[in-house]
N, C-alpha and C positions, 0 to 999 in steps of 0.2 A: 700870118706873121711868123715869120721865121725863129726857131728858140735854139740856144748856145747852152749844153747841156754837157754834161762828162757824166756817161756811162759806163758799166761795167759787165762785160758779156762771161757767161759760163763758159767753158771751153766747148763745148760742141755747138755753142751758139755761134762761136768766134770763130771756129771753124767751117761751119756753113756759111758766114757772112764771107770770110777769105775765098769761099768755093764758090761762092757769088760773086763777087769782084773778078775774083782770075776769068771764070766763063764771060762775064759780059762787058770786062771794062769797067765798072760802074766806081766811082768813086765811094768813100765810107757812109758819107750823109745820102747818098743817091742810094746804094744799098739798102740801110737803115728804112729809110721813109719806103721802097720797096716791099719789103717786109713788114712792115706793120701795118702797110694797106693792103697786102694779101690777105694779112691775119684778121684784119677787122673785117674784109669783104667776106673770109671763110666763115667768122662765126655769126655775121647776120644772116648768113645760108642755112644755119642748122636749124633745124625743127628744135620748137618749145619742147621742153619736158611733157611729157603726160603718162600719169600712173595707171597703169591697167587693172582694172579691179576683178571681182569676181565675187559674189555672190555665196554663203558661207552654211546657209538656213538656220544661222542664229542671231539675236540681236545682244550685245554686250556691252555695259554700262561701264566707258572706257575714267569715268571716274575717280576711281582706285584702280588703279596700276597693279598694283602685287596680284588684285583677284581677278584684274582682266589677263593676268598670266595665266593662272591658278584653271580657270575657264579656257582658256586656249589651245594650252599647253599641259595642263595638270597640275597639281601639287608636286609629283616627284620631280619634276625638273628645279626645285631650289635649290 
């Protein structure tokens, strides 16, 4: 279903959209809907987050905050 909207582009958004049109012809709504199914198809492409860990040989009772510094880090880092 088609939607009638008024949006507001940053200038270098609006600039690339005008650099899109002049290369392909493409009208503003043709442009648009272009672009945001690049953008959506790029970021179903990217890989999930994942935090790499590493193994520390202590265990640290993240409880209190201030002493899981203190344990970390040191006391002189306050």
């Amino acid at each position: 279903m088609p939607m009638r909207t008024t949006i507001e582009f940053d200038e270098d958004a609006a600039r690339a959209l005008a650099r899109l049109r002049q290369d392909t012809g493409m009208g503003v709504s043709e442009a648009v809907n272009h672009l945001v199914r690049r953008g959506l198809a790029a970021s179903s492409d990217a890989r999930p987050f994942s935090q790499r860990t590493h193994p520390l040989g202590i265990q640290v009772d993240v409880s209190n905050v201030a002493e899981t510094i203190d344990v970390l880090e040191g006391s002189r880092t306050r």
